[in-house]
C-alpha positions as CSV (number, residue, x, y, z in Angstrom):
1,X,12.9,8.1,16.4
2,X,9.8,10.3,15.0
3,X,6.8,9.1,14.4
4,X,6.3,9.6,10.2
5,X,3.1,7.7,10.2
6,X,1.2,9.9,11.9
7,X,-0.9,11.4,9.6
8,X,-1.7,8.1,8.0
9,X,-2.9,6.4,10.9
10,X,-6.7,6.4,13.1
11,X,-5.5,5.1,16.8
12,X,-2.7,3.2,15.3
13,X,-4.8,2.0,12.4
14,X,-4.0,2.5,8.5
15,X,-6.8,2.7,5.9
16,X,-5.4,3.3,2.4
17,X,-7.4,3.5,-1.2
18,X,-4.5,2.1,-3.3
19,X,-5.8,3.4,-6.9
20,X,-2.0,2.8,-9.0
21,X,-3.3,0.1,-10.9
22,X,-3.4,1.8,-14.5
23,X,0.7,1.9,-14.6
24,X,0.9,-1.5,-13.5
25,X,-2.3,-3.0,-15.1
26,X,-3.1,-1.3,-17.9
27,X,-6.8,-0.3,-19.1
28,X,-8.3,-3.6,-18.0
29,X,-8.9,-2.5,-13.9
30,X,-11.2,0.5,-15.6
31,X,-14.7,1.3,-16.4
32,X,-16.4,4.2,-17.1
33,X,-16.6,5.6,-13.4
34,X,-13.5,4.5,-11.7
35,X,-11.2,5.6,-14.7
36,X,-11.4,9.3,-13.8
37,X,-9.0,10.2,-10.7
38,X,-11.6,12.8,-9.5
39,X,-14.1,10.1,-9.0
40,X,-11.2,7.7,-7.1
41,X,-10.8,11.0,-4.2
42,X,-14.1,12.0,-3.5
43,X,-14.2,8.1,-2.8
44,X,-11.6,8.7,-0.6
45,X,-12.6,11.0,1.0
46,X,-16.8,10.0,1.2
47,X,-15.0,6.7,2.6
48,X,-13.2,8.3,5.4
49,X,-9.5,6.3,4.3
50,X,-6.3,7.4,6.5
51,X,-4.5,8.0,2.9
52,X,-4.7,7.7,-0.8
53,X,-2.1,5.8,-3.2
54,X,-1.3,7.4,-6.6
55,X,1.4,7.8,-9.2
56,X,3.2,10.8,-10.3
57,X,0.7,12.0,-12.9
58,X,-2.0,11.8,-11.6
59,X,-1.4,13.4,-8.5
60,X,0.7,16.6,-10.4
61,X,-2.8,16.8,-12.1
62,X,-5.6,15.8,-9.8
63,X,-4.1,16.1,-6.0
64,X,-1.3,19.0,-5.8
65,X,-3.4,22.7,-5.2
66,X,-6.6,20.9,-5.2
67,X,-8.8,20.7,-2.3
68,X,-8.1,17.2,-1.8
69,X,-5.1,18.2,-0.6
70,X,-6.5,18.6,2.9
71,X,-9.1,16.6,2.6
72,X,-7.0,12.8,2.4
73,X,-3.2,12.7,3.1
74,X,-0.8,11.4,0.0
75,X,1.0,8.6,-0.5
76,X,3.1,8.6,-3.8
77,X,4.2,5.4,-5.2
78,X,7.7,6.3,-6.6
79,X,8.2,3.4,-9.0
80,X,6.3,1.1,-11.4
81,X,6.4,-1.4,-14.2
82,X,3.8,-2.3,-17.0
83,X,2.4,-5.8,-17.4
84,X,4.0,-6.3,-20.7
85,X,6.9,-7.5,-19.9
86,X,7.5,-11.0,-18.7
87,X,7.6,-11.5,-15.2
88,X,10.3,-14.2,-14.6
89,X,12.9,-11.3,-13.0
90,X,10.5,-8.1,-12.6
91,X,12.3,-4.9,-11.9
92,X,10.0,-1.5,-11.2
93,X,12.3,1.5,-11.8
94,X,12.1,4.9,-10.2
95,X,10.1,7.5,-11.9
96,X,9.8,10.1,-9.2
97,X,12.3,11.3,-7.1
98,X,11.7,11.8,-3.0
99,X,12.2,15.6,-3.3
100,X,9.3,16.4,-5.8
101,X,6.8,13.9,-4.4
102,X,7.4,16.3,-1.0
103,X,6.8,19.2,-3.2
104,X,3.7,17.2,-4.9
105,X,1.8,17.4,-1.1
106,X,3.1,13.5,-0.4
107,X,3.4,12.9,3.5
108,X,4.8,9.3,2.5
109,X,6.3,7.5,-0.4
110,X,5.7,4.4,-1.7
111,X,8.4,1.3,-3.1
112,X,7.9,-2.1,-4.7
113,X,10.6,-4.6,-4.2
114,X,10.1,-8.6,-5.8
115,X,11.4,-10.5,-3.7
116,X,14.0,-13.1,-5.7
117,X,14.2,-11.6,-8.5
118,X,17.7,-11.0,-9.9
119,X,17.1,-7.5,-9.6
120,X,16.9,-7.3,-5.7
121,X,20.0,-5.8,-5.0
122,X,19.0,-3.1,-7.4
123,X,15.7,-2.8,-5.5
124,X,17.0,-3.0,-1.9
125,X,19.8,-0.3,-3.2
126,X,16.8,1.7,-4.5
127,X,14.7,1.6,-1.5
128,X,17.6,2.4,1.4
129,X,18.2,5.7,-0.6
130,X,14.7,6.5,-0.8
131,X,14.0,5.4,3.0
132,X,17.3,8.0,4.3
133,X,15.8,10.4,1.9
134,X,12.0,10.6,3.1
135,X,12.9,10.5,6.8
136,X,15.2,13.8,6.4
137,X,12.0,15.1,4.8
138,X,10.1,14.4,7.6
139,X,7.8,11.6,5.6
140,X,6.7,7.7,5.9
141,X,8.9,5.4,3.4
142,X,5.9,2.4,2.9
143,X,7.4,-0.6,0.9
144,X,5.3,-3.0,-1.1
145,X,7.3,-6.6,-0.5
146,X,6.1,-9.0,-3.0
147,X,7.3,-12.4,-4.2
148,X,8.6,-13.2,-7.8
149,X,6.5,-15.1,-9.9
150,X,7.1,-18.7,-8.9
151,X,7.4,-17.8,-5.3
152,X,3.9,-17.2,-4.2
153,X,3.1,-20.3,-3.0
154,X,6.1,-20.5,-0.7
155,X,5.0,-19.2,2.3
156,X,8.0,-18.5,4.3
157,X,8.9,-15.8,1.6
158,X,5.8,-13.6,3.6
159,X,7.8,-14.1,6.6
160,X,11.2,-13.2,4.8
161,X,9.4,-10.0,3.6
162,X,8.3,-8.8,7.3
163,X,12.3,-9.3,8.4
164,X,13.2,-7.3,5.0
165,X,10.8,-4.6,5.5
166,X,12.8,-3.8,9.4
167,X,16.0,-4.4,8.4
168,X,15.4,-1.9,5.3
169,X,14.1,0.5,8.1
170,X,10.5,0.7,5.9
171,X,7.8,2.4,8.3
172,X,5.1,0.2,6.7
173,X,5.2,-2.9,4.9
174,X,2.7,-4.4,2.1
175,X,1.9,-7.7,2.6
176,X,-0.2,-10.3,0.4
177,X,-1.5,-12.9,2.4
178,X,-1.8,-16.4,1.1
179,X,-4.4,-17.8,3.9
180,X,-1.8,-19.1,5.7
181,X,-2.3,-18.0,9.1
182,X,0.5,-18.8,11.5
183,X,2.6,-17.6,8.4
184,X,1.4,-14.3,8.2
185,X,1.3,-14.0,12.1
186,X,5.4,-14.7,12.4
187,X,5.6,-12.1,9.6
188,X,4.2,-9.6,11.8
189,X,6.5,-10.7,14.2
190,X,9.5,-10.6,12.2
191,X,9.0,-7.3,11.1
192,X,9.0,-5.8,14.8
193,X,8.3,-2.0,14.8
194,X,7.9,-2.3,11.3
195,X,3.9,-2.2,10.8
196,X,1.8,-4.8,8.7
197,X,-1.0,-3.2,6.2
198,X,-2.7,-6.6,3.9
199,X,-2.1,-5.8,0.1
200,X,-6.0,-6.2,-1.1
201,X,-5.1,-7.6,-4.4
202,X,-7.7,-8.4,-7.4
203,X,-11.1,-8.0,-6.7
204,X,-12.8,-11.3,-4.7
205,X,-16.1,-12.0,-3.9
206,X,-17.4,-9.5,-1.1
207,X,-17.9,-11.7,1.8
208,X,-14.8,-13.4,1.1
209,X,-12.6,-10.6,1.3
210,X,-14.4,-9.2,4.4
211,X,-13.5,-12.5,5.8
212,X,-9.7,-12.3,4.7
213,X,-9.7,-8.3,6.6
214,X,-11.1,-9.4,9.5
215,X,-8.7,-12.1,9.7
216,X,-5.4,-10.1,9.1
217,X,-6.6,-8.0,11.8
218,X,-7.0,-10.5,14.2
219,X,-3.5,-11.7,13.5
220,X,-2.3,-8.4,13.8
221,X,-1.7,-6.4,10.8
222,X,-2.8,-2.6,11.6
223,X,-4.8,-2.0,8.6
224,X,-5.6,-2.5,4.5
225,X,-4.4,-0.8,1.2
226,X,-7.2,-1.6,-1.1
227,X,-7.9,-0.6,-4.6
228,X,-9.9,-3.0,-6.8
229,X,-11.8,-4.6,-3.8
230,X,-13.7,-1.2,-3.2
231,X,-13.3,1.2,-6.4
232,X,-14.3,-1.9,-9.1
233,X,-17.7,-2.8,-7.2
234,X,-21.0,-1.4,-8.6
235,X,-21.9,0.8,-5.0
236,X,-17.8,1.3,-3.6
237,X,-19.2,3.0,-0.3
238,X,-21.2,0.2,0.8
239,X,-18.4,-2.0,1.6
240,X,-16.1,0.5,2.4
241,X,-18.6,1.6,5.6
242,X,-18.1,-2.6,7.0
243,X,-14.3,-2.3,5.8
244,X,-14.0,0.8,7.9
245,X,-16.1,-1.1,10.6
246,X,-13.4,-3.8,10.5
247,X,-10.1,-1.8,10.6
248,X,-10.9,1.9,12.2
249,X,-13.7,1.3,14.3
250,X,-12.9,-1.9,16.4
251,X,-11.6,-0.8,19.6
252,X,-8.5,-2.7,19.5
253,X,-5.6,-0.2,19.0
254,X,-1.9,-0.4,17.9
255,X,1.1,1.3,19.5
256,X,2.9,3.4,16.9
C-alpha cells in the first residue's frame, strides 16, 4: 500500500494549522487579524506546520497559484455544516468533490463523520467514496470522528472512533480527547495502521493545552490539528515554537 501521508508528515509526525472554523462557527472564532486567510498561511508557514486545513473558498482564492502553494502542503476539508442548526442528529454534506480539491493543489482531503447520529450511514457512505476516490488520486483521505451531542462524555465512543477510522480505510483520524487516558490509548490501538492526530478544539488556557499535547503524545498519537489554540492567542508563534517542540522535535519517531 503507498504511503499518502508523506508529505504531511516530519519523521512520522503530523503538525496541522486547522483554520475551517468560519463555515462551522460562524464570525465568533474572528478578530481583526486572524480573519484574513493571508494572515492564517504566513502563520503556517512562520510556524513550520506539516500542512494547513481549509475549505473550498478560501483555498480557490488564497492557496491555488499562490506561493503558498509550495510553501505548506493542503489539506481540504470536503464537507461542513453551520452552527445554526440544532445538533441532536448533525449531518455535514459534501461541498467539494475529490477531483477539484486535486486540481485546487490538495495533497489530502478532509471528512467529518458524528458518530450516532441518524445520519451515519449517510456519512460512512460519504466518506468510503471519498477514501476510494483520493487514494486513485494518489492523496491522504484524513477523517474527523466526532461524537453526537450527548455522547461526549461516553468514553468508549473515542475508542469506537479509532476502530471506524481503520475499518473506513481513513489514513488519519481526528480525535478529541476527553482526559481519559487509557481510553484514548486503546483508541490508538484500535485504529491499527490508522494514525492518531488530537483534534485541538476551543481555545484553553496555554499551559493547559501544552499539558493535554504532551500527553496525547506520550500515549501515542503522531501529532495535532490545531486552529483556535494557536491562531486566537495575542502572539500565535510563541506557542507554536513549544508546540512544535512537543510534536516535531522530540526524538521519538513513528513508523508510517
Amino acid at each position: 500500500m503507498k504511503n499518502y501521508l508523506f508529505p504531511f508528515l516530519k519523521n512520522g509526525k503530523a503538525f496541522f494549522l486547522a483554520y475551517d472554523h468560519g463555515f462551522e462557527h460562524g464570525a465568533g472564532d474572528f478578530n481583526e487579524k486572524n480573519l484574513d486567510p493571508e494572515y492564517i498561511l504566513d502563520l503556517a508557514v512562520k510556524g513550520g506546520f506539516t500542512g494547513i486545513v481549509l475549505q473550498k473558498g478560501i483555498a480557490e482564492k488564497y492557496y491555488f497559484n499562490s506561493s503558498y502553494q509550495k510553501k505548506v502542503p493542503l489539506i481540504l476539508k470536503l464537507n461542513g455544516k453551520t452552527n445554526l442548526l440544532l445538533e441532536e442528529e448533525p449531518y455535514a454534506a459534501i461541498n467539494c468533490s475529490v477531483e477539484y480539491a486535486k486540481k485546487l493543489g490538495a495533497q489530502a482531503v478532509g471528512y467529518t463523520i458524528y458518530l450516532g447520529s441518524k445520519f451515519e450511514a449517510k456519512m460512512f457512505e460519504d466518506f468510503g467514496q471519498i477514501q476510494e476516490k483520493a487514494h486513485n488520486l494518489d492523496m491522504a483521505a484524513i477523517l474527523w470522528t466526532y461524537p453526537k451531542q450527548g455522547f461526549e462524555n461516553d468514553h468508549k465512543i473515542t475508542e469506537y472512533a479509532g476502530r471506524i477510522g481503520l475499518e473506513l480505510g481513513a489514513d488519519i483520524i481526528k480525535l478529541k480527547y476527553f482526559g481519559d487516558k487509557k481510553n484514548f490509548k486503546q483508541a490508538i490501538k484500535l485504529a491499527g495502521k490508522t494514525k492518531v492526530v488530537l483534534s485541538g478544539g476551543q481555545k484553553l488556557d496555554e499551559e493547559k493545552f501544552l499539558a493535554v499535547v504532551s500527553e496525547v503524545m506520550e500515549l501515542g498519537a503522531i501529532g495535532v490539528a490545531v486552529g483556535r489554540n494557536v491562531w486566537q492567542r495575542e502572539n500565535p508563534l510563541e506557542i507554536t515554537e513549544k508546540l512544535r517542540k512537543l510534536v516535531l522535535d522530540s526524538p521519538r519517531t513513528f513508523r508510517t
